[in-house]
N, C-alpha and C positions, 0 to 999 in steps of 0.2 A: 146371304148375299146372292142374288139374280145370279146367274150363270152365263149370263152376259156380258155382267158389267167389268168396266176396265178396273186396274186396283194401280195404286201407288204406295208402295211400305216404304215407312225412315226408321232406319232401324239401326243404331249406333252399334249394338253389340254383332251385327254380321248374322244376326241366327235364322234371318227369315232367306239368306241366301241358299239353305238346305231343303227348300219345298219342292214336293214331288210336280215336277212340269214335260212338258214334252220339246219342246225348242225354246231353248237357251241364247241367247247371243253375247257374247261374255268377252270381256277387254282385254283380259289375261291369259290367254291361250295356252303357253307354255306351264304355268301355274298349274293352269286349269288341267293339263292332260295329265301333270305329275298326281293333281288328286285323282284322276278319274283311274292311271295303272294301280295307285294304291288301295282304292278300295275293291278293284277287279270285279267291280258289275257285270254283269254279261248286258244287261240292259241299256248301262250308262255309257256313253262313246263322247270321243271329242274329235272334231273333225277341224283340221288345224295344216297350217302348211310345212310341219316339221313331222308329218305323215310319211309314209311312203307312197308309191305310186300303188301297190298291192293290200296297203294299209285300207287307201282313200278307195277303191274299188270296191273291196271288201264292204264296205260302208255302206256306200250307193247302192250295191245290191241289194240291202239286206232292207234298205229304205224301199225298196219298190215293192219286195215280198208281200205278199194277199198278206198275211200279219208278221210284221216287222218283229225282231226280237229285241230293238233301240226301243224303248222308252223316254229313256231324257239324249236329250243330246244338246251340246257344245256346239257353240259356231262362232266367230267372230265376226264385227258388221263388215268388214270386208269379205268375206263370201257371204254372208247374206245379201252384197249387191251383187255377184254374178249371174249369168243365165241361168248356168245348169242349178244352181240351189236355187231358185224361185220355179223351174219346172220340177225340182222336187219336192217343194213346198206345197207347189198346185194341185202334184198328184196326191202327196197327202191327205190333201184337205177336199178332195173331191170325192175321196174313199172315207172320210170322215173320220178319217184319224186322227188331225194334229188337234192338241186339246189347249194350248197357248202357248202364245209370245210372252217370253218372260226377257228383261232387257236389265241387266248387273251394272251396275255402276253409272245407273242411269244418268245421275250428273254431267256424263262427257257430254252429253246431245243438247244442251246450252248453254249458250254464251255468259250466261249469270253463273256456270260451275267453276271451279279452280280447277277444271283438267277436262277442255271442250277438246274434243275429236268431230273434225269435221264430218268421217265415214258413218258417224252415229247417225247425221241426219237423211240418210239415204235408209234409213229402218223403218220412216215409215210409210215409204214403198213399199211395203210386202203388206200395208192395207189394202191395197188393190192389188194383189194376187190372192189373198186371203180374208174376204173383206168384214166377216162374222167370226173372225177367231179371238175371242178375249187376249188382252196384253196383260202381264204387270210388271211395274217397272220398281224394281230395287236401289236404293241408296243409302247409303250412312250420314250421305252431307250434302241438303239440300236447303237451303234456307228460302224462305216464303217466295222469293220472283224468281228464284229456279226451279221451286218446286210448279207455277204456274208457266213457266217456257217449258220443262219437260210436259207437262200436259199437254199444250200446244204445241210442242213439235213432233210427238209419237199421232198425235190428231188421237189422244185417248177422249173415250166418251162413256155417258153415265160414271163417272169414276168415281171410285171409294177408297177414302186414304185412311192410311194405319199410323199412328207415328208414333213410336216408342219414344221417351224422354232421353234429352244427352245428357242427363249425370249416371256416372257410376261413379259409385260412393268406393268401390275397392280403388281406385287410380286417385294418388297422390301428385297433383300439378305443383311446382313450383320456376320459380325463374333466377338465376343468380348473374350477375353481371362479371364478365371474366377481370375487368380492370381494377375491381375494389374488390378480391379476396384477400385473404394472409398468405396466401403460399399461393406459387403458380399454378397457374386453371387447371393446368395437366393433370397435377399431383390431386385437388383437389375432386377432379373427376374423376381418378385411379381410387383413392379413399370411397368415395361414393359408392363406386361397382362394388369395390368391395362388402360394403356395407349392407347392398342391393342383396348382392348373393349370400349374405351372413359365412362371409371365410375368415376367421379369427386372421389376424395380419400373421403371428406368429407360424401358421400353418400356408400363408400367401406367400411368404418369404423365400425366393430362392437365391439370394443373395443375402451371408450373413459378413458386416465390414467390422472389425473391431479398429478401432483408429484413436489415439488421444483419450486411453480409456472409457470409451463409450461408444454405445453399441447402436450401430445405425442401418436399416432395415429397408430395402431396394422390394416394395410390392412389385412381380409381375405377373400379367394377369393374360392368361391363355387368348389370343384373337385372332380370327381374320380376317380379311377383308375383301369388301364386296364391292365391286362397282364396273363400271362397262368398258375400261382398257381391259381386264381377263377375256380368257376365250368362252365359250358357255360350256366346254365339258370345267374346266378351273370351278367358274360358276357353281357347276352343280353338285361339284364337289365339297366348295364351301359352304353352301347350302345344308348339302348333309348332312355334314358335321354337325352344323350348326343345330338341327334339326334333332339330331339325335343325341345333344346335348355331352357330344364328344367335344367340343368347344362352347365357354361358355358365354363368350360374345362376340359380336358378328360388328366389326365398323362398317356401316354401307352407303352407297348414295342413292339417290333415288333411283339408280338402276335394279336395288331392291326390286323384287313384284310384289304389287300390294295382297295378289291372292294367298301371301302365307298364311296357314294353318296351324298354329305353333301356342297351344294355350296357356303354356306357364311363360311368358317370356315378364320378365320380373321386372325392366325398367327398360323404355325408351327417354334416350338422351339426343337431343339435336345439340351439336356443336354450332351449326349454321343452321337458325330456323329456316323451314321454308318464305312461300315470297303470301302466301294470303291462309288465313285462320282457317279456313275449311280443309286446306290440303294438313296441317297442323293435326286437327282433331281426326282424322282418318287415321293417320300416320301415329300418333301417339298412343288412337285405342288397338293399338295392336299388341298392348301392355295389360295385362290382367285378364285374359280370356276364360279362364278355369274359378275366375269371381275373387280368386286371392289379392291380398293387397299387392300393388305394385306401382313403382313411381315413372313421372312423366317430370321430364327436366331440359330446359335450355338454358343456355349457356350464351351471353348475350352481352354486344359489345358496339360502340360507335360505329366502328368499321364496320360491323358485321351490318346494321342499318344503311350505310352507305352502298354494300355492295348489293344490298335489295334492292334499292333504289335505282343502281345501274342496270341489275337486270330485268326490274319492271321497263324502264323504260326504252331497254334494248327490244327487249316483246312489244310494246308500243310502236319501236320503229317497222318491226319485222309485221306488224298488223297492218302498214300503209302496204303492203306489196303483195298480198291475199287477195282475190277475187272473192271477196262476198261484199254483202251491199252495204251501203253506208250505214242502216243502220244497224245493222249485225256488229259493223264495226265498231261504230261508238257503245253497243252494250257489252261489247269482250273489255272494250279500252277503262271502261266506270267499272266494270267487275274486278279489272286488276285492280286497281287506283284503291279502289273500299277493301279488296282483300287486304292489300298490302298496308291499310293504313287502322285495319282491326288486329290485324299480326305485330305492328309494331305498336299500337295502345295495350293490347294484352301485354306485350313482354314489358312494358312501360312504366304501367299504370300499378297503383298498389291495391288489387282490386281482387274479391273472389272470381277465382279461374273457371270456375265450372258455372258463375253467374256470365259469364263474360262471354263462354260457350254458346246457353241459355239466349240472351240476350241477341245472339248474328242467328241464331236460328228459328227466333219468332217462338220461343219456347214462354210463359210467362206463369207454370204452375213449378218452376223446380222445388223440389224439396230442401231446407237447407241444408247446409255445407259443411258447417260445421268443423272439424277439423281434418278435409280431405283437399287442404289447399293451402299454401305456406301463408296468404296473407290472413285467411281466418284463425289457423293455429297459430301464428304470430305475429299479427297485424303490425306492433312497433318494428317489430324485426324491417317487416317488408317494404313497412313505410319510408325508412332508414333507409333501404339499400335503394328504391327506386328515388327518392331525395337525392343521394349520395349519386346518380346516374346524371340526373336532369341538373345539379349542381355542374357536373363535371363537363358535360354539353352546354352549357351555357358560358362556362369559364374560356371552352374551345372555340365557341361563338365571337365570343368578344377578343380574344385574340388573336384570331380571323380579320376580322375586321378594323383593328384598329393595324394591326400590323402588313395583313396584305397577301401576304403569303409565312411562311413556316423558316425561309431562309434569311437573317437578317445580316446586313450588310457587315455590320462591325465582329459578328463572330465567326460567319460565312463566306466573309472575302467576296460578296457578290456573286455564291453561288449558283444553281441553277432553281430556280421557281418550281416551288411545289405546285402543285394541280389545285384548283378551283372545285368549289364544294361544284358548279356546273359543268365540267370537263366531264362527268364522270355520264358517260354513255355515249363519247361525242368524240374522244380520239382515239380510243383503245378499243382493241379486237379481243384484248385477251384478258378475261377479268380475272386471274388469277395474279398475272402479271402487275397489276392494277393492285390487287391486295399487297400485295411485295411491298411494293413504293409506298404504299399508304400504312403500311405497319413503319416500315424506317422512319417516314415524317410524323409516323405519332410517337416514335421515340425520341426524333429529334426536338420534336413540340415538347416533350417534357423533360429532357434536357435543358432545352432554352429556358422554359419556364423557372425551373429548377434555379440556375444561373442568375435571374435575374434578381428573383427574390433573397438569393446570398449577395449579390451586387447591392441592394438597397441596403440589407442588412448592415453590412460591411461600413456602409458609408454613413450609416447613422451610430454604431457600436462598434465599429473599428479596435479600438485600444479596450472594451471591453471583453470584448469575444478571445483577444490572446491572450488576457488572465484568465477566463474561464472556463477555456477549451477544455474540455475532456473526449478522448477520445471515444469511439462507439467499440463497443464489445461485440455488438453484433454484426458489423462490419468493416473489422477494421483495414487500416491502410499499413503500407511500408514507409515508413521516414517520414512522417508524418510533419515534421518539424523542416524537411525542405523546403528551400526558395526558388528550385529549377525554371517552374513558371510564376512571372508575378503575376498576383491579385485573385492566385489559385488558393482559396482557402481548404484547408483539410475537410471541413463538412462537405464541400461542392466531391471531393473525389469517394470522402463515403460512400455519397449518391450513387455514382458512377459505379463502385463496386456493389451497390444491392442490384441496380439493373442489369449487371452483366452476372451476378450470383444466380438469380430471379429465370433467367435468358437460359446459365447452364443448368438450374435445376430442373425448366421444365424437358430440356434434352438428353437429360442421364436419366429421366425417369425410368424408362424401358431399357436402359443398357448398366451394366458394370459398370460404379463410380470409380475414377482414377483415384480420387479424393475428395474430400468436402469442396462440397461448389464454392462456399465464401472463401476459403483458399486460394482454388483455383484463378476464382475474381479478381480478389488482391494481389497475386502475381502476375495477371492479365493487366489490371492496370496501372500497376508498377511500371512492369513492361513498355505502356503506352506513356505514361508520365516520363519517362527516364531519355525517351527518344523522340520527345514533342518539345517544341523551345517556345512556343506560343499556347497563349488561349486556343485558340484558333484552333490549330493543328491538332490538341487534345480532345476538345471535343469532335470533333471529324474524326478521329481515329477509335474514339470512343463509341458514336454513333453506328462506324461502321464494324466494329466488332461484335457488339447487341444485334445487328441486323443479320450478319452472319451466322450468328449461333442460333438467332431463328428463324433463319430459312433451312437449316439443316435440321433442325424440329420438322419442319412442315415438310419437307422430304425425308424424315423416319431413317435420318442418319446419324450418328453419333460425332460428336465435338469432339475432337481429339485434343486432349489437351496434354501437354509437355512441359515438368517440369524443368525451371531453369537452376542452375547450379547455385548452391547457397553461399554469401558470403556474409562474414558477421558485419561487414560495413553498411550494406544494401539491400538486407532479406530479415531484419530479424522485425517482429511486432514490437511496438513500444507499450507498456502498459499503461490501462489508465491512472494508478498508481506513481509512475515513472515521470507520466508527463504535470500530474498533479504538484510532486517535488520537484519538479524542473522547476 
């Protein structure tokens, strides 16, 4: 290769990031300086604003020296636009030192990336301070019209691109929908890690309950957590740990930095995908670094599509109030729209994962797949579960629509109106606040649901259903045979007790069970039964106790539950047995 020419690497595994260059420009400063104290180069420097004044001096001198002892060095493009670093770049390159511009994470410098910085496009200004210094520019996730906008906006020429393939065959992709598991998502992603880190449950177990002769087993599992309310010594602390694998997993948000260096980490889990597939595939190969197998898994939900959708288009509004040019704009606005609309076909669609990667990256040689993807290793399985998804959105569609909103008059007493699948980016400030309400109304949607379908029932097999009733063993009720509310059938309160069972089991996951959740349930909605004199007021009462026990999941509090005093008139289980000789 000419010693001229500009270069472009795609390189999914991160490893062309380690080539010997002399100016660096790098997105991750902080990252970046934590590698550069650990490996104690005397060569290697990072020049960063979390310097000291004595630090940053040290530096600049040592840059002006007849022969400098910096080699490589660190910069971020925001001091790459200052004065004094372009009169230090001059004098480099006048003394014939500087040997290239190397540019990491070269995707942020267009508008076709999933993580554009504007300070990127002020880099390739330092052509005209510099104007025969070869560039190359690094990325992991550039697909065909960003990898031709990064060309043209570094103004690279003669260029020679590299591009490593995105399958790696160690990362196991799959997708699971949180709403059609057997056991709550929680539980079911506490099992998982487990399984991830091969810890025998028996040895996981620090909670051992003997209850009702049998023996039931509280996994917890060492974590902590990372995201941008801590202060950054907290941060770097959790970090550590995490790092030195004194903790074995980290919950983070994207306040994570992408520059970790960490090569066994054994499985990335997204609870909330990100908003487009390239930030996805960045994010996910940070799982099998050392080439051992290791899984990639989201966890994926109605809601959790709706609240993309609010934040694409909260970033849509926040793009009319930017100063760049119209068409800058419309190619940031179509780059969200197609990220966000390949991130939700992936988690969707019942398709190879690592074809699907292939495919947004203009890849068309991958090698098959084989069994490094839930839908190739069990095609029926995945077809099934994304069926059972697009079934369940369709069901929600049409009951949208014929009904109007989620609140209906004769159960609701004319409560207050759920929100419009179009509300959502258009009165709310706070999309958390926004998930809240939208979790109650999908309980109360299947509630209603729920209800109605015993309603028909009721009214077609009435005189049948109370010779046949048997009661559920696996969720059963208190007095089953009361009249308190009419037209309350014993199956409808079932229901009620697996979603508030469901509700406390995924909030005693991480805490000491008071007792078996179906217990607890059944005495929850005893409780609510005993002191409701309407349809009406049960379900509202019901509704609002499920919401309650999960917004205390999602603030990582514990359900306090209390039992109530037993009487043999009002507390005891009837058998199904008992009711069968009734």
């Amino acid at each position: 290769m000419p010693d001229d020419d500009d270069v472009v690497v795609l390189d999914p595994d991160g490893e062309a990031t380690s080539g010997k260059t002399q100016s660096v420009s790098n997105k991750m400063s902080s990252d970046v300086k934590k590698s550069v104290e650990k490996k104690k180069w005397d060569f290697l420097m990072s020049l960063n604003s979390k310097l000291t004044a004595a630090e940053r001096t040290g530096i600049t001198e040592d840059l002006r020296n007849k022969v400098p002892t910096i080699k490589l060095l660190y910069i971020t493009p925001e001091a790459a636009a200052t004065d004094n670093m372009r009169r230090i770049l001059s004098s480099l390159h006048k003394r014939n030192l500087l040997s290239y511009f190397v540019v990491d994470e070269a995707h942020c410098v267009t508008h076709w990336g999933h993580d554009f910085r504007p300070d990127y496009l002020k880099l390739s200004a330092l052509r005209d301070v510099c104007p025969d210094v070869p560039w190359i520019a690094l990325t992991a996730t550039a697909n065909t019209k960003a990898q031709e906008d990064i060309i043209a906006q570094l103004k690279l020429k003669n260029v020679q691109t590299f591009k490593a393939s995105t399958f790696r065959g160690n990362l196991y992709y799959d997708v699971y929908m949180k709403d059609h598991l057997n056991v709550a998502p929680e539980r079911h992603l506490a099992e998982f890690i487990l399984r991830c880190l091969k810890v025998p449950k028996e040895k996981a177990s620090n909670v051992l309950k003997v209850e009702k002769g049998s023996r039931k087993q509280v996994e917890r599992i060492r974590c902590l957590a990372y995201h941008a309310g801590l202060s950054n010594k907290l941060r770097d602390d959790v970090q550590n740990q995490w790092m030195k694998n004194e903790v074995p997993v980290i919950a983070a948000t994207i306040a994570f930095g992408m520059g970790i260096d960490k090569p066994d980490v054994r499985f990335v889990v997204h609870w909330t995908m990100p908003q487009n597939l390239a930030a996805y595939y960045q994010e996910s190969g940070r799982a099998g670094r050392d080439g051992q197998r290791s899984y990639c898994r989201i966890y994926y939900s109605q809601p959790d599509k709706e609240f993309l959708h609010f934040l694409v288009r909260r970033d849509l509004a926040m793009l009319k109030g930017k100063k760049i040019s119209e068409t800058a704009r419309k190619q940031q606005a179509t780059a969200m729209q197609h990220g966000l609309e390949k991130m939700v076909e992936y988690a969707e669609m019942a398709q190879c994962r690592h074809q699907c990667f292939a495919k947004y990256f203009g890849e068309n040689d991958l090698p098959p797949c084989r069994m490094h993807c839930d839908f190739c290793k069990d095609p029926k399985a995945t077809i099934a579960r994304a069926s059972q998804f697009q079934a369940a959105c369709s069901s929600t569609k049409m009951m949208k629509a014929s009904k109007g909103n989620f609140d209906n008059g004769e159960l609701y007493a004319g409560g207050k109106r759920a929100h419009d699948d179009d509300d959502y980016g258009c009165n709310s400030s706070d999309a958390w606040e926004r998930l809240e309400k939208e979790e109650a109304a999908r309980t109360r949607e299947i509630v209603q649901s729920e209800f109605a379908k015993r309603r028909k029932v009721e009214r077609q097999r009435e005189p049948e259903l109370k010779e046949v009733y048997i009661p559920s063993t696996e969720y059963p009720i208190k007095e089953p045979k009361s009249k308190t509310i009419p037209n309350l059938a014993p199956q409808r309160r079932e229901e009620m007790v697996r979603l508030i069972s469901q509700a406390l089991d995924a909030n005693w996951l991480l805490f000491e069970r008071p007792c078996e959740s179906t217990e607890a349930a059944s005495s929850l909605e005893w409780s609510i039964y005993r002191n409701a004199k309407t349809l009406t007021t049960y379900q509202h009462k019901t509704v609002a106790k499920v919401t309650e026990i999960k917004k205390l999941t999602k603030e990582c509090e514990q359900y306090v539950f209390e039992r109530e005093p037993t009487t043999s008139s009002s507390t005891s289980f009837v058998s199904a047995v008992t009711m069968v000789k009734s």
